[in-house]
Each structure stands twice: as structure tokens, then as C-alpha cells.
C-alpha positions in Angstrom: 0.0 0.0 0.0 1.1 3.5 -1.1 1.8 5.7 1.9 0.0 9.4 1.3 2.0 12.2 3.2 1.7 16.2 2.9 4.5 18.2 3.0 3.6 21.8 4.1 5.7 24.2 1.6 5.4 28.6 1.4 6.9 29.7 -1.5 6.2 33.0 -3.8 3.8 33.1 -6.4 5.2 31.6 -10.0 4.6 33.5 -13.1 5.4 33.2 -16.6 4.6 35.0 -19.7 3.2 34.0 -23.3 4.2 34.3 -26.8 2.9 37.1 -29.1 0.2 35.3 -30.7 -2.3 36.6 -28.4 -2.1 39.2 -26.4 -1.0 39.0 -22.9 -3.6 39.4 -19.5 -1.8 42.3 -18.2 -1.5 42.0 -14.1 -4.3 43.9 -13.4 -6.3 40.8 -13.9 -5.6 40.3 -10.5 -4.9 36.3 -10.3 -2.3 35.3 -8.0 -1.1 31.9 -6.7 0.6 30.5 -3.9 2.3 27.1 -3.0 1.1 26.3 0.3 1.3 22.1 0.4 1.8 19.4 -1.5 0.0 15.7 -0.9 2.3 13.1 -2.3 2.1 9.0 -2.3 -0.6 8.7 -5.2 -0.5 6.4 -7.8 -1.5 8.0 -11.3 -3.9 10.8 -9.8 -5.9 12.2 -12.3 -8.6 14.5 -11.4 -9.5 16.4 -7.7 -13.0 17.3 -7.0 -14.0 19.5 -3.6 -17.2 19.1 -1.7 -18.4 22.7 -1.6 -20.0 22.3 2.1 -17.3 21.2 3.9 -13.9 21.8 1.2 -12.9 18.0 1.4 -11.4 17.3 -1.8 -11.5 13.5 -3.8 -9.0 12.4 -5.7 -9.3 9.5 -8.3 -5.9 7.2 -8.6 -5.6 5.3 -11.8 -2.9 3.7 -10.3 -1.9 2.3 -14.1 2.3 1.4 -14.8 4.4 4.5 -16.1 5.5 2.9 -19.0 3.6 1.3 -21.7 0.7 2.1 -24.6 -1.3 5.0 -23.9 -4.2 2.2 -23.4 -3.1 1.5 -20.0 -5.0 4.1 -18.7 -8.2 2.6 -19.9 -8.4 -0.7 -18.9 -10.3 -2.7 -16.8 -7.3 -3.6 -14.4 -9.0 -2.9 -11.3 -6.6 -0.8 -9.4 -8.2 2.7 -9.3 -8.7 3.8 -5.7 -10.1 7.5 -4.8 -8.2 9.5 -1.7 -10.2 11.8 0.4 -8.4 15.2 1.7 -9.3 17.1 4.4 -10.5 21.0 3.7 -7.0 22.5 2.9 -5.4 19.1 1.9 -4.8 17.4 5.0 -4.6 13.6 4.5 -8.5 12.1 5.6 -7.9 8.4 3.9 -5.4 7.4 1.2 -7.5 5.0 0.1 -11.1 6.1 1.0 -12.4 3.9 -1.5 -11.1 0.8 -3.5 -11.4 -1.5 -5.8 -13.3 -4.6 -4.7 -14.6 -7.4 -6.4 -18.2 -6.6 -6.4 -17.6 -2.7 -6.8 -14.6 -2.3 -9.1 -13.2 0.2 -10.1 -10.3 0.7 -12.8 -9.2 3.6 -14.9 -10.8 6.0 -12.8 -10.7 9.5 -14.2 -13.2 12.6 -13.5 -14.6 13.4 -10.4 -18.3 15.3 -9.7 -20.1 15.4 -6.4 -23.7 16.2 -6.1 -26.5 15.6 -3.6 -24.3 13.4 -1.3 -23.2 11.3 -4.2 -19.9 11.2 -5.5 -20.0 10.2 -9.8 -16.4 8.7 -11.0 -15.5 8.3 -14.9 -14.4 4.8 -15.4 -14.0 3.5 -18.8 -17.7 2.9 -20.3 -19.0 3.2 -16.0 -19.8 6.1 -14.0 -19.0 4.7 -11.0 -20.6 6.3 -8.0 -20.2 6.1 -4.1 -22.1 7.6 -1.1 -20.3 11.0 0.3 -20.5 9.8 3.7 -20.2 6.2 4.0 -17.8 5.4 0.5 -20.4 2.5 -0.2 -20.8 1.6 -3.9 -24.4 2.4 -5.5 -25.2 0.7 -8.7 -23.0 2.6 -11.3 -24.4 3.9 -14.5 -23.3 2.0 -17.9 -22.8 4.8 -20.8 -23.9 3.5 -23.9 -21.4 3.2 -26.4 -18.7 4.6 -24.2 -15.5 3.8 -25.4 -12.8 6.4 -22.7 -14.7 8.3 -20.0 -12.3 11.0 -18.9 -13.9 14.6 -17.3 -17.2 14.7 -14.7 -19.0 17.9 -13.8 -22.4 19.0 -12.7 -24.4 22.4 -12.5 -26.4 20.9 -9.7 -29.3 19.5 -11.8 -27.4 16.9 -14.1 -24.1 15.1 -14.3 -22.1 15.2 -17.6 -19.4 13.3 -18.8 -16.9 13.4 -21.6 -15.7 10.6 -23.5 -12.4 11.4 -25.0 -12.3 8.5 -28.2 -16.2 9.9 -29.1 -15.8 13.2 -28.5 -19.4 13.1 -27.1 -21.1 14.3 -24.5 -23.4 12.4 -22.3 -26.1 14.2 -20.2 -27.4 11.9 -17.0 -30.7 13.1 -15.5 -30.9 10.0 -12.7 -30.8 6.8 -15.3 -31.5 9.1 -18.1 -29.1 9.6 -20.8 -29.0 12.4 -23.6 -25.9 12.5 -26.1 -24.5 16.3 -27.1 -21.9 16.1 -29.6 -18.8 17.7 -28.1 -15.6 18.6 -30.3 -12.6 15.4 -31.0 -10.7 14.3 -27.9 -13.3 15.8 -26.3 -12.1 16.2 -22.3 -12.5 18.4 -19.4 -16.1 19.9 -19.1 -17.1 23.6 -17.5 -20.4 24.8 -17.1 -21.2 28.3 -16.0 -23.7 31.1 -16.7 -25.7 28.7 -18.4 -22.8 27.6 -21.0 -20.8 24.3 -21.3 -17.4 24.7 -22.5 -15.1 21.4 -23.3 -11.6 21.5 -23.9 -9.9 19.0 -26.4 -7.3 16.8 -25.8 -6.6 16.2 -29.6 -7.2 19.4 -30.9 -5.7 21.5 -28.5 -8.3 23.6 -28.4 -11.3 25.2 -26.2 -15.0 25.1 -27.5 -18.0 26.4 -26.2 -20.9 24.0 -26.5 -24.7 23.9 -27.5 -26.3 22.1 -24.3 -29.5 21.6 -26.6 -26.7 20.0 -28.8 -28.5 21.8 -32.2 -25.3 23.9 -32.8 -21.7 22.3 -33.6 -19.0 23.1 -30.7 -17.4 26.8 -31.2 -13.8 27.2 -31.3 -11.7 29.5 -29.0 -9.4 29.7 -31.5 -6.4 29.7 -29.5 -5.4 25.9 -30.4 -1.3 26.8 -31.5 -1.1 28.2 -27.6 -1.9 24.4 -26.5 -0.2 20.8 -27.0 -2.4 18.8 -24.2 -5.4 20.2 -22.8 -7.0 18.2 -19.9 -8.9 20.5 -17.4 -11.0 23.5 -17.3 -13.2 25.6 -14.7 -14.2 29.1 -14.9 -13.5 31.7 -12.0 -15.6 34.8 -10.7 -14.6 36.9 -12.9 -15.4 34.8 -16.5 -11.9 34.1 -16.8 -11.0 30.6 -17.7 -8.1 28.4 -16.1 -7.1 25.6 -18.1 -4.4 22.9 -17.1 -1.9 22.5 -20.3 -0.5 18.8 -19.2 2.0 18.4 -21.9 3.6 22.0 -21.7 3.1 21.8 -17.6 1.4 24.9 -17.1 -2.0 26.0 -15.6 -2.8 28.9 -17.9 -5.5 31.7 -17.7 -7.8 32.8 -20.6 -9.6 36.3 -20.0 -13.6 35.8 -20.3 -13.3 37.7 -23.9 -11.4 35.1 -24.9 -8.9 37.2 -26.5 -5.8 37.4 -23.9 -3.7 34.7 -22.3 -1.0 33.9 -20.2 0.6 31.2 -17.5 -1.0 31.7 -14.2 2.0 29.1 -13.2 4.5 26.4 -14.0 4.0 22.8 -12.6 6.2 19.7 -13.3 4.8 16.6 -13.6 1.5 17.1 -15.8 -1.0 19.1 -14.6 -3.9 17.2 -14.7 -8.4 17.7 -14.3 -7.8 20.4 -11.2 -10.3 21.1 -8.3 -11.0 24.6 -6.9 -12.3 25.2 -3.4 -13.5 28.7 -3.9 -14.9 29.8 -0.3 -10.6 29.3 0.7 -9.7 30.0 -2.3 -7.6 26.9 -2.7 -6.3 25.6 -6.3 -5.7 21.4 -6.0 -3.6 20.4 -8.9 -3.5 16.4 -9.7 0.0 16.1 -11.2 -0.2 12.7 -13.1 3.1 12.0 -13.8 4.7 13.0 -10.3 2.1 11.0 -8.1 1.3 13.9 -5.7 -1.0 16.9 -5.6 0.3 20.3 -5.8 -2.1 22.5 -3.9 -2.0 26.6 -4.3 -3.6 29.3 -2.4 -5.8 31.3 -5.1 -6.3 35.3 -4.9 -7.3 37.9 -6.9 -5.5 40.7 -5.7 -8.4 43.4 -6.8 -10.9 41.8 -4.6 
């Protein structure tokens, strides 16, 4: 069994500038981060999801060899486990939940919590678990799932993201509506009524038609980009993004029209959680095993 520690660091903010393709956020955007811990001992975490009412935070563990096809982060291996944090990222359980014979689960991916149940991406499975107990309840098979990869919810539904479809698949209870989403189709955001999808194989950001009647809608920043995996949207309108090939956790003004690198993190920044009462930034990094976590401000608040 992997031992999970958290080592307590302060360190200043990290910053780093864009290219000229698009214009720069200048600094009065305000966004600032700090380093304040870091939860290592994972195996293969891939996404971190907080529990708005109380800040705890799960993360999901594919726990899937370092070397090998790409594959081996889709299988049905059952390995996966899911770690629970304390508000702030104390340890809770390393392994809250794990695989068992009769509840398994394997390439666990995306994380959503709502009404008390936690919903896990698995494969062709959305797994799901109580909040309080971490007792299985009958997952929900996605039909014609192929690589389930991002979770998220706007408190009435549960969507989820399958990467090798690029669709979209609405759950309303057992109910299923597909919403065509763009190629590589991965980490999902949903604000102000909008979805917006980032794409692992185009490198790109789309906003999408929930009533799935319009084709996605381009960004059009895919040459700033070479592995998109998670999205959310702050107070402001403007969009974070974790870039997990080029290591960096990048901002995206709510125009769309200016960018740069909120900060640089080794190890593949992953499908990122956001506690926004503290203002606390958890960063899955996938290839490190840990969790980099970063205090959040925005210095004109």
C-alpha cells in the first residue's frame, strides 16, 4: 500500500509570460497563486473534486504502470482507488475507497459530487459512491462509451466526456441524452448557463450547444496548447485551463482574447479542483504521483 504524506511548503507566487500570438492578460487581472502544500504517495492521480460544504477534496488514482501504450489508462485492471483530503489538503484516507470485487473500479478519471453522491469516470461506467459512507451504488453504464475522462455537474445533471467519441453524455438520474462535443473531447465547465469542453486532440477550447442543435465553437487559441486536460471558470469569467503536456496551468480572460501562464507545474497538470470559499487551487500532477495545492487570490478583490 502507497503511503500518502503532505509536505507543508510557502513559497512566492510563480509566473510566466506567453508568446505574441495573443495578447498578454496584463496584471491587473488580479490572479495570483501561492504554493502552500503538497499531498504526495498517489499512484496515477488524475482529477480532484472538492465538496463545496465542507472543502474536502477526492481524488481519483488510476494507479496504471508508467511505462507502456497509452491504453493502459483505460483498462479494466481494477486498481483505481479515490483519496479523500481534508478541507485544505490534510490527508483524511489514502484510500477512501477501492477496488473490490463486487464494486470495481479501474481507470478512474473525472470526479463530480452532487446531492451526497460522488460520480467517477471509469471506462464505459460512471461509477458512483455515497459521500459519507464510500459505499458503492449501482454505477451507471454509458452506452457506447469507449474512454470516459472529465465529470462535472451544475447541480441538476451530471455530464461526462468521452475522449475517443468526443461526445457528451447528459445523465438526468438513469437518463441519458448525447450532445456532440468537439474530438478528444475532455475536461467539461459549465457556468452562466454555457458548457465549455476542452480538447485533448485538438488543442483547443470550445463552447458547446447544451440543446446539442449547434456544432462546438472554437476558441481559437489551439497553436497556444499541446495537451489540454482541465478547465473551470473563475468569478470573474476568466477561464483556467491545465496545459498537461507544456506543464502549465494557464488563464484565458472571459473575452477570450488574452492569455498567459497563471503558473508552471512539473509533472503534468492534470483535471484540477477549486475550493472557492478558501480559495484553494488542487492540482493532480499525473506523472509525479502527488497533488500540488495553491492558495488562489485575486488581488483586486
Amino acid at each position: 500500500m502507497r503511503m500518502v504524506l503532505v509536505t507543508v511548503l510557502v513559497v512566492g507566487a510563480m509566473l510566466a509570460g506567453c508568446g505574441p500570438v495573443v495578447p498578454s492578460i496584463s496584471s491587473s487581472d488580479g490572479w495570483r497563486v501561492e504554493k502552500v502544500a503538497t499531498v504526495t504517495g498517489l499512484a496515477v492521480p488524475e482529477c480532484a473534486a472538492v465538496l463545496p460544504e465542507t472543502g474536502e477534496v477526492f481524488i481519483s488514482n488510476i494507479d496504471a504502470p508508467a511505462e507502456g501504450a497509452d491504453d493502459r489508462y483505460n483498462t479494466d485492471d481494477n486498481t483505481g482507488f479515490i483519496t479523500r483530503l481534508k478541507a485544505g489538503g490534510q490527508l483524511a484516507a489514502g484510500r477512501w475507497v477501492d477496488s473490490q470485487v463486487n464494486a470495481p473500479i479501474n481507470s478512474i478519471k473525472g470526479l463530480c459530487v452532487l446531492k451526497g453522491v460522488v460520480y467517477a469516470c471509469d471506462v464505459d461506467h460512471v461509477r458512483r459512491m455515497s459521500v459519507e459512507t464510500g459505499q458503492a451504488i449501482e454505477p451507471i453504464i454509458i452506452h457506447g462509451a469507449k474512454f470516459l475522462n472529465d465529470a462535472a455537474t451544475d447541480g441538476k445533471y451530471i455530464y461526462v466526456s468521452d475522449t475517443i467519441t468526443g461526445k457528451i453524455h447528459r445523465l438526468d438520474g438513469e437518463k441519458q441524452i448525447e450532445i456532440p462535443g468537439p474530438p478528444g473531447a475532455n475536461g467539461i465547465a459549465l457556468g452562466g448557463g454555457k458548457m465549455f469542453v476542452v480538447s485533448w486532440a485538438e488543442h483547443e477550447i470550445y463552447e458547446i450547444d447544451l440543446d446539442g442543435i449547434m456544432p462546438p465553437k472554437p476558441f481559437g487559441l489551439a497553436d497556444r496548447f499541446k495537451g489540454l486536460d482541465g478547465i473551470e471558470i473563475l468569478s470573474d469569467g476568466t477561464f483556467i485551463v491545465s496545459d498537461q503536456k507544456s506543464n502549465k496551468i494557464v488563464l484565458i480572460s472571459a473575452d477570450r482574447k488574452r492569455i498567459r501562464t497563471l503558473v508552471e507545474v512539473r509533472g503534468g497538470p492534470a483535471d484540477f479542483g477549486i475550493d472557492r470559499d478558501r480559495g484553494l487551487l488542487y492540482i493532480p500532477l499525473i506523472w509525479d504521483n502527488s497533488v500540488a495545492v495553491y492558495k488562489l487570490t485575486n488581488r483586486l478583490k
